[in-house]
Each structure stands twice: as C-alpha cells, then as structure tokens.
C-alpha positions as CSV (number, residue, x, y, z in Angstrom):
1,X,0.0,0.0,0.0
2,X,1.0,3.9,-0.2
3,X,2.1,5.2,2.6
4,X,-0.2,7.5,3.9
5,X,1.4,11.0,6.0
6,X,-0.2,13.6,7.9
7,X,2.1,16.7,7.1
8,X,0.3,19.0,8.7
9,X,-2.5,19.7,11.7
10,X,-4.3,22.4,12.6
11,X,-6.9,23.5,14.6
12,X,-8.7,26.4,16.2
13,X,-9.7,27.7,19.8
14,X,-11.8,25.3,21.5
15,X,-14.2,27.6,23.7
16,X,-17.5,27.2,25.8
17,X,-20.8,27.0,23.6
18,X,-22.6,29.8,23.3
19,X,-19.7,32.7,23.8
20,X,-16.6,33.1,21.4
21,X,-17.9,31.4,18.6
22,X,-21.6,32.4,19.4
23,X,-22.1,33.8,16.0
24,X,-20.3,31.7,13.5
25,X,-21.5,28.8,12.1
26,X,-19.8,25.1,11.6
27,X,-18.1,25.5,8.0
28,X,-17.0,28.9,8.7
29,X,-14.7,27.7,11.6
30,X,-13.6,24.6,9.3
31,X,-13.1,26.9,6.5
32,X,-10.6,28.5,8.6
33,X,-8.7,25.4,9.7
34,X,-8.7,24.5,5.9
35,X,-6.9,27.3,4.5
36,X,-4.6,27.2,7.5
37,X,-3.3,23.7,6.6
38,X,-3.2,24.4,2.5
39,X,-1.0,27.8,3.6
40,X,1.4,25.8,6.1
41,X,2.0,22.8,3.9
42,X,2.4,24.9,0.3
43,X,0.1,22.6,-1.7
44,X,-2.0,23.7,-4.4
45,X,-5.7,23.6,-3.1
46,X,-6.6,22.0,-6.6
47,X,-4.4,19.2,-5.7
48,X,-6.7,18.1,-3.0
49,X,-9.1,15.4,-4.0
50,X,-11.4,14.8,-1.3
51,X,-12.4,16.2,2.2
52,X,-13.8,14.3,4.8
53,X,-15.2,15.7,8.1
54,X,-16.7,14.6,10.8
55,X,-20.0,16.2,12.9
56,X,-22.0,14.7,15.2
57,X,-24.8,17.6,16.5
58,X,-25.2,20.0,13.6
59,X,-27.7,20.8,11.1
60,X,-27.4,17.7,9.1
61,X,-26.6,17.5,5.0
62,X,-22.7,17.6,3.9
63,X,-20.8,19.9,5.7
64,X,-17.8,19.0,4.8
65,X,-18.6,20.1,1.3
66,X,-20.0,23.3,2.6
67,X,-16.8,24.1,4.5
68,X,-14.4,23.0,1.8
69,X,-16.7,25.7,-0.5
70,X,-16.4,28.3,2.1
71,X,-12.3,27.8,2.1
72,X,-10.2,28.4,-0.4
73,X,-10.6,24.9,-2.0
74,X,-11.8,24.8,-5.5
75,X,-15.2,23.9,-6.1
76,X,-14.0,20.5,-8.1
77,X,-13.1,19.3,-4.8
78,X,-15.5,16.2,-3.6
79,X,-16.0,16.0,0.1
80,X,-17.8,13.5,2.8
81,X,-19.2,13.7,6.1
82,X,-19.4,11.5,8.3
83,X,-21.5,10.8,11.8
84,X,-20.1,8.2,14.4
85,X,-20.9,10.8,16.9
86,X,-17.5,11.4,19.3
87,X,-15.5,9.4,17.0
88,X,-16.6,11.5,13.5
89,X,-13.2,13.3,13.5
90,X,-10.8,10.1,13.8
91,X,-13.0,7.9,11.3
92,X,-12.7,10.4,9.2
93,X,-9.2,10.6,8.9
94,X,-9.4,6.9,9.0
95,X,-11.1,7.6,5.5
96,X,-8.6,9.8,4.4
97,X,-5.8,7.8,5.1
98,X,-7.1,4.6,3.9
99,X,-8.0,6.2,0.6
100,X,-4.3,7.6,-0.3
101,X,-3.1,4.5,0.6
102,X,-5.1,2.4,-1.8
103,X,-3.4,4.6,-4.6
104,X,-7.2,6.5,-5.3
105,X,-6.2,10.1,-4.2
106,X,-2.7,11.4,-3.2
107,X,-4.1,14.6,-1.3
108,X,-7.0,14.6,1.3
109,X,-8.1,16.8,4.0
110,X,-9.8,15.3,6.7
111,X,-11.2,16.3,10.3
112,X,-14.3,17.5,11.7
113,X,-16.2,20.2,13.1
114,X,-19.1,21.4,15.8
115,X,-20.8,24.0,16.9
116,X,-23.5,23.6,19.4
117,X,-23.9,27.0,19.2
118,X,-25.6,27.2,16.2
119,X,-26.6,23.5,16.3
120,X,-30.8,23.4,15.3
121,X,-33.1,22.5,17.5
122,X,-34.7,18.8,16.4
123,X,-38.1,17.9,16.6
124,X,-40.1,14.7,16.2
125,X,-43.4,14.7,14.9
126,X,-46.1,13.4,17.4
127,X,-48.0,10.1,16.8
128,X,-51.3,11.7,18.2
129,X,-52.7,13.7,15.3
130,X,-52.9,17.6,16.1
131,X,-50.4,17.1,18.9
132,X,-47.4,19.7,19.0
133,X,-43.7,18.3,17.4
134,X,-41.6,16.9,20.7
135,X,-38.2,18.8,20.9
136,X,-35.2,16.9,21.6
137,X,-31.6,17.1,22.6
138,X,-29.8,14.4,20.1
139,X,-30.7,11.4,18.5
140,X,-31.0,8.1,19.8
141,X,-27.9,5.9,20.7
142,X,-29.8,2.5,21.0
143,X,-33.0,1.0,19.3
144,X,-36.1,1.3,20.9
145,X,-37.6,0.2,23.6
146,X,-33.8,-0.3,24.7
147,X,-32.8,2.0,27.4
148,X,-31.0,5.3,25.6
149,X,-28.8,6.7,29.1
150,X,-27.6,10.1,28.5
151,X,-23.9,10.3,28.7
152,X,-23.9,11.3,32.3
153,X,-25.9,8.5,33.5
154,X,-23.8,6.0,31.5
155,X,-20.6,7.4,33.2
156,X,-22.1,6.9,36.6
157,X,-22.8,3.1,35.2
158,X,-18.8,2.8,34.4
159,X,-18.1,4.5,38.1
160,X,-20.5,1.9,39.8
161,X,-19.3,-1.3,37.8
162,X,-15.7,-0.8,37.7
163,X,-15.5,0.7,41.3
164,X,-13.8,4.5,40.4
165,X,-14.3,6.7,43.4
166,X,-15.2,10.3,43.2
167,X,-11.5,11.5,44.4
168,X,-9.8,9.7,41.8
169,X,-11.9,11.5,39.1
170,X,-11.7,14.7,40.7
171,X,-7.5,14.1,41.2
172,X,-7.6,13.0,37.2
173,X,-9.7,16.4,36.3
174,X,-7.3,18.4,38.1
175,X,-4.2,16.8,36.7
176,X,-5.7,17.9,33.1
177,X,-6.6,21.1,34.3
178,X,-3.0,21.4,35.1
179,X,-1.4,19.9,32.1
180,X,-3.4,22.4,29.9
181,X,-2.8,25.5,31.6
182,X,1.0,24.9,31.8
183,X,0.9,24.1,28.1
184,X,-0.8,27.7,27.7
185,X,1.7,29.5,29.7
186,X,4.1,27.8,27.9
187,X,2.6,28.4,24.4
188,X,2.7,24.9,24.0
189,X,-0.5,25.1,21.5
190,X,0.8,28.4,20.0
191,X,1.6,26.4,16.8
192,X,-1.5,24.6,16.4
193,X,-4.3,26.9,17.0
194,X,-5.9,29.3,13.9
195,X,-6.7,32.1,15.3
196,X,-10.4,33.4,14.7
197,X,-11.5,36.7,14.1
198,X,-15.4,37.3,15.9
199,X,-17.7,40.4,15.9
200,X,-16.3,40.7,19.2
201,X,-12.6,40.5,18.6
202,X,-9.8,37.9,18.1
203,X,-9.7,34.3,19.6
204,X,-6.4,33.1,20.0
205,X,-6.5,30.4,22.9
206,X,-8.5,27.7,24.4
207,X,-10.7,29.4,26.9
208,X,-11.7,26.4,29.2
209,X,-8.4,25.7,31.2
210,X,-9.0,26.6,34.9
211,X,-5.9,27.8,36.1
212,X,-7.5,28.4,40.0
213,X,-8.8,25.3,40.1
214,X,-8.4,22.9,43.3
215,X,-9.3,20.2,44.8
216,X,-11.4,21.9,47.2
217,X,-13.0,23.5,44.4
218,X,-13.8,19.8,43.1
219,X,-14.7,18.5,45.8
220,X,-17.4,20.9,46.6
221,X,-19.5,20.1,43.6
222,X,-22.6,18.3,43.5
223,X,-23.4,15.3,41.4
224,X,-24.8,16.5,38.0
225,X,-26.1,13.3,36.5
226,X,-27.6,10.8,39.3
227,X,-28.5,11.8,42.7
228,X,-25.9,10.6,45.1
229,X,-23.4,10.0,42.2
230,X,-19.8,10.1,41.2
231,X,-19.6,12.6,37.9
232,X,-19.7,16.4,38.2
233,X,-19.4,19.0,36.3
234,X,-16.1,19.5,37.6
235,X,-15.1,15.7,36.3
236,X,-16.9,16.1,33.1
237,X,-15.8,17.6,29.8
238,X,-17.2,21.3,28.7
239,X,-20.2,21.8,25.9
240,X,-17.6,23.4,23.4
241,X,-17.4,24.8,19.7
242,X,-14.1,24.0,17.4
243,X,-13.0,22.8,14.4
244,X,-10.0,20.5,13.4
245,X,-7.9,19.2,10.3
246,X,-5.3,17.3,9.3
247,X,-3.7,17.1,5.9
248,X,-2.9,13.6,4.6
249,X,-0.8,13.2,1.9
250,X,1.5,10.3,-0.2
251,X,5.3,10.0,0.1
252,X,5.6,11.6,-3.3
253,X,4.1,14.8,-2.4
254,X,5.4,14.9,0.7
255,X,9.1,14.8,-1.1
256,X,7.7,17.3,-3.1
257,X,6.4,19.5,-0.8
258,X,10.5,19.4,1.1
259,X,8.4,18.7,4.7
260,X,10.5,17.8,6.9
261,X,7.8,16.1,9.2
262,X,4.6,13.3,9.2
263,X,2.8,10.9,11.2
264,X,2.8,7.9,8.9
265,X,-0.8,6.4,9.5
266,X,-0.6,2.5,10.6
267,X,-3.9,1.3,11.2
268,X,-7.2,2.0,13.1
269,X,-9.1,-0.3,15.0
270,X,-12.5,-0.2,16.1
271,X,-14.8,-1.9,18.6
272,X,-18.1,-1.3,20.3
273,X,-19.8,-2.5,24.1
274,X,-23.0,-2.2,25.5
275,X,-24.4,1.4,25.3
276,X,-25.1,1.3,29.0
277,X,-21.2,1.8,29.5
278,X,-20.7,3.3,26.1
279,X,-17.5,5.1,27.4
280,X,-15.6,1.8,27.1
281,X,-16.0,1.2,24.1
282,X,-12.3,2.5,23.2
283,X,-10.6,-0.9,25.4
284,X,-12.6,-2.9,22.3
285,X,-10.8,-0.6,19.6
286,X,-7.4,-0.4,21.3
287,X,-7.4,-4.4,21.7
288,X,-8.5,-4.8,18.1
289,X,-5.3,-2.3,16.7
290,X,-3.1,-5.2,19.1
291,X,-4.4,-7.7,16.8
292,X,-3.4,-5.4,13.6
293,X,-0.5,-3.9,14.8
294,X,1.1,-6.5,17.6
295,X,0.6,-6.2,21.1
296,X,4.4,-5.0,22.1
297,X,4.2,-2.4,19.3
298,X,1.6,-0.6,20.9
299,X,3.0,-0.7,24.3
300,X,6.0,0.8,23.4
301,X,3.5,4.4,22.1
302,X,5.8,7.3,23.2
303,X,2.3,9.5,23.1
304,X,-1.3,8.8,23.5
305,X,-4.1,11.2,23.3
306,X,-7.3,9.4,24.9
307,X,-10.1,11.8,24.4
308,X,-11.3,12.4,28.7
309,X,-15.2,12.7,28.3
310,X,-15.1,12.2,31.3
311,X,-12.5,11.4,34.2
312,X,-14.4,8.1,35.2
313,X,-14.7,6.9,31.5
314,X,-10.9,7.9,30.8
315,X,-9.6,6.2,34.4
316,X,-11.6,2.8,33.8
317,X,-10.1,1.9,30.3
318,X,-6.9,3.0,30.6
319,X,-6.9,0.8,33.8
320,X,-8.4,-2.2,31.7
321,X,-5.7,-1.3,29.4
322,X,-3.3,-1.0,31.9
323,X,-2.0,2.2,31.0
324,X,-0.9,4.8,33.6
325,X,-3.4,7.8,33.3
326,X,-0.3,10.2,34.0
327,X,1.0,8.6,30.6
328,X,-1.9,9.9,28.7
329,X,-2.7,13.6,27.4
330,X,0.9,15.1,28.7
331,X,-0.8,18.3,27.7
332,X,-3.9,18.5,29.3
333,X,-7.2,16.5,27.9
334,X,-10.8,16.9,27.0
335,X,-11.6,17.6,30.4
336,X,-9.5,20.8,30.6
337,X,-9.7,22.4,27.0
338,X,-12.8,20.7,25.7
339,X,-14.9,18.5,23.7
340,X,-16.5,19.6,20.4
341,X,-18.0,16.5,19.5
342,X,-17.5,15.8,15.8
343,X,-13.8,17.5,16.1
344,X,-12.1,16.2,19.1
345,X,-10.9,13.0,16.9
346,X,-9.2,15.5,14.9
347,X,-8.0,17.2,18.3
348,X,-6.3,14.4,19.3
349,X,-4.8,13.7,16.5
350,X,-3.2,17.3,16.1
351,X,-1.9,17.2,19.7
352,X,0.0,14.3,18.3
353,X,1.2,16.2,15.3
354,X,2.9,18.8,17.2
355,X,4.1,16.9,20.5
356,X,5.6,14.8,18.1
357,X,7.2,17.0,15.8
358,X,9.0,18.7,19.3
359,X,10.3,15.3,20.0
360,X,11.8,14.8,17.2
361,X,12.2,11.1,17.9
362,X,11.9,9.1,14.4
363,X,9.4,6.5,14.1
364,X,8.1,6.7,17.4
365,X,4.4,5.2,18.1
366,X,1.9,7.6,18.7
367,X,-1.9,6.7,19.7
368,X,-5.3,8.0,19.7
369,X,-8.2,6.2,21.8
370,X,-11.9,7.2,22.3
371,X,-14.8,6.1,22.7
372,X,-18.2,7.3,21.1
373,X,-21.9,7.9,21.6
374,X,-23.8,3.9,21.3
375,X,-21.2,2.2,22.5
376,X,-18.6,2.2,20.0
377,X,-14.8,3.2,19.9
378,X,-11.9,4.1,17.7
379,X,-8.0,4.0,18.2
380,X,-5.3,5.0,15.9
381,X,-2.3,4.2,15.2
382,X,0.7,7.0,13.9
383,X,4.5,6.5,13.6
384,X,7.0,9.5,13.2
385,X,8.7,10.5,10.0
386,X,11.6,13.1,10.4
387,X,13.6,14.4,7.7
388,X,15.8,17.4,9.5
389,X,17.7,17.3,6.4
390,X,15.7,19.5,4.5
C-alpha cells in the first residue's frame, strides 16, 4: 500500500458553547482550519481530492462540502461527512488515510467540526394527530424500547461497575486542568491553533483551562447526573465549539512538498460494548489495533491522546488497558480544553502532530483512543517520519 502521511494539523480555539464562537457557524470555523493547513504545507488547493469531516450535532446535510466551498478549495473538490458521533473526526481521517493508501487520491483533508452554538433544534413529529412536534436534545444511541442513558448516566454506570471513586476522578480532572494550563503559559498550542476573528474580537487560545482550580474546588460540587453519584461537572468535559484538520498526503508529495515532518498512519481499530457503558468502548478498539498492529508495538506508544469525556470513563479503560493515566494527554485533555464533538478526533490527532514534531524522535508510536456515543470506539495508530535534512 501507499504510505499515507499527515504533514500538517491544525486547529482552532476550542471555547464554551454559546460565547466566542456564538455567531459563527460550523463551515466557517472549518473553512478556517482549511486554508490554515493548505498555507502551512504549500500545496495547491486544486491538488486536494477529497475532504472528509466529521460532525456529530449539527444541522445535518454535507458539511464538509459546505466548508471545503467556504475555504479556499476549488469547487471541483469532492468531500464526505461523516457521523459516528464522538469518534466522526478520527473515522474520518481513518477515511482519508485509507483512501491515499489504496493509490485513489494522493491529497485529502480530513477532520471534523461542531458548533452547538448554532446547532438546530430537532423535533419529532407526534404520533397523536394535532399534537405539538416533541423537541429533543440528540438522536438516539440504542433502538427502541432499549434503554437510551444520556452520557452522564452511563458514566455513573462505568463509576458503579468498575469501582472508580469520586476523588480519583476529581485528582484526574485536576491533573488535566494542570497539564493544559502549563501548556498555555508555555505556548505549547501556540503552533497549532488558527486564530479566529469574531464580531467581538480575536480568539487566540482555548478558553476552558482553569488555572484556579483545586481540589477543594472539586470536591465541593454536586453530582450533576444521578442523585448521590460520582460525575460532576467539575469531572466532566465542557459543551464546546471547534474545528480540526489534518492534511494527509503520499510520500511523493510529501518529497515534493520538502516537509521535513509526518505521522505515517498505521492502522485504526475499532470496537463497540454495551451502550449502558458506552464510554468503554475505546478498550474494544485499542485491543483490536493489538491484533493489527502487535501487542508489544503498541506498548512501546511514546504519546497517547485518549479523548477524557469524562474522568471516570478515561480512568476505567486506561486501567483495563493497563495504561498509567499520568502517561496519557501530557498536555492536558478533553476535560480541561474541551470536547466539540465531531472535532475532538481531529484534536487528538493534532496534539500528536505537534508533540511529536517537538520530540523529534523518528518512528516513534503515537496513539489515539476514544470512545463514542452507542457504544462504539476508535483507536489509531501514527509512527513518526523526520527528515531534518531539509
């Protein structure tokens, strides 16, 4: 097969729903993460030949091809989007990848996108004739009559099953918390982030890190999901917008193109569980890359990005994985800067990118787990390529 290389990663501020990005719809913050890629790598935007993106709550149709029209693409350029909730952004790159590599493009852009900002409402339409439309939140993750838990209520399932105790999620939120907001005054994410332009000024940084956060402060909030429970708001992720890309490209181009860095793309595996503890869905996909990809190759990953939904979810598979959670999200997590769902695949794999790049350690493993909305789960598989030559 080709070999399939992510040459560069971009993305833009994540921030709280309903601020920042308020006013500014889905394609126009991909748009922006679009041409930011196209100007950093020095390809031709008719050399693209497909876009993929993933979103998970916005207004339906293709957005993908609506962002790619809003960008500086051409209109020739194809694109797909694609749904699988959490996990949209990193199946989509999946796509990307897989399709350079069977030798049918040699250019994609793939990530994904939301904004529940500017997310529709959705309504059903009542059985009982004359009856108003229902409004709801999302769409169903299981069949009915089957039990559908909200998110929440399926994290409190994973607390009560595998036995995680309130102070370990609160120590893990505050760990990420920490991470992140070092990385900020570091400008560890300086690299990374597009910055946006709004009505009310410029958007720079990820506005979610709590830099006066303690465990006092953690400890003193109240269960938010189930009455006498485990998962807070403090030991959740955010309700964020944002918008992330990667540009995937073959070895000839990237020779071309004189980069002088990639993530080669491996393999993905996927795997699914019962909905009821949908959050551990991403042990199932990392066990099925050990099949692909040999179980002492992936223990030897110098960097993992596991997408923290939520501290309970994040401490219960990485334990079934046996993975240290202090060897996961070096720079701070979902929990800290955010979780727009039909990005954050494309997040994690852009926090690879450039912690990577910084390494500069050649073929060194790099990993991204999550898990997804219904019970299922992605994890990816990356290896470095430097060239410092150039």
């Amino acid at each position: 097969m080709n070999e399939a290389l992510i040459i560069a990663a971009r993305r833009t501020p994540i921030v709280r729903s309903n601020k920042e990005f308020a006013q500014l719809d889905a394609e126009d913050l991909l748009a922006k993460v679009f041409n930011a890629l196209l100007e950093d790598s020095g390809l031709d935007p008719a050399a693209v030949e497909h876009v993929f993106a993933g979103n998970a709550a916005g207004p339906g149709g293709n957005i993908a091809r609506v962002a790619a029209q809003a960008s500086c693409l051409p209109l020739s350029v194809p694109a797909t989007t694609l749904d699988a909730q959490c996990a949209s952004a990193l199946e989509a790159i999946a796509a990307g990848a897989r399709m350079i590599q069977c030798g049918e493009a040699r250019a994609v852009i793939a990530g994904g996108v939301e904004s529940v900002s500017t997310a529709p409402w959705r309504m059903e339409k009542n059985v009982v004739p004359g009856s108003p439309p229902r409004i709801y939140s999302r769409a169903r993750f299981t069949p009915r009559p089957h039990a559908d838990p909200d998110m929440g209520v399926a994290a409190e399932n994973i607390a009560t099953e595998f036995n995680i105790s309130r102070r370990a999620q609160d120590d893990f939120a505050l760990r990420s918390h920490q991470r992140a907001v070092q990385a900020q005054q570091t400008a560890r994410f300086d690299n990374e982030i597009v910055e946006v332009h709004t009505a009310t000024g410029l958007v720079n940084r990820d506005t979610c890190p709590r830099p006066g956060l303690t465990e006092g402060k953690l400890g003193a909030l109240r269960p938010a999901f189930v009455p006498g429970g485990t998962v807070t708001a403090g030991n959740s992720c955010p309700i964020n917008d944002g918008a992330a890309a990667v540009l995937i490209v073959d070895a000839e181009y990237f020779n071309q193109l004189g980069a002088n860095f990639a993530l080669r793309y491996l393999s993905t595996g996927s795997g699914a569980c019962d909905p009821q503890i949908l959050g551990m869905a991403a042990v199932l996909a990392y066990q099925k890359l050990e099949l692909l990809l040999g179980k002492r190759r992936l223990a030897q990953a110098g960097l993992i990005e596991f997408n923290e939904a939520f501290a309970v979810q994040a401490l219960a598979c990485l334990a079934q994985l046996g993975i240290a959670p202090e060897d996961v999200n070096r720079e701070g997590g979902a929990l800290a800067l955010g979780h727009p769902y039909g990005a954050s695949g494309a997040i994690l794999s852009t926090r690879l990118f450039w912690q990577a790049k910084e390494k500069k350690i050649q073929d060194e493993l790099c990993l991204a787990l999550m898990a997804a909305a219904g019970g299922t789960g992605t994890a990816m598989a990356f290896e470095t390529v430097h060239t410092p030559d150039r």
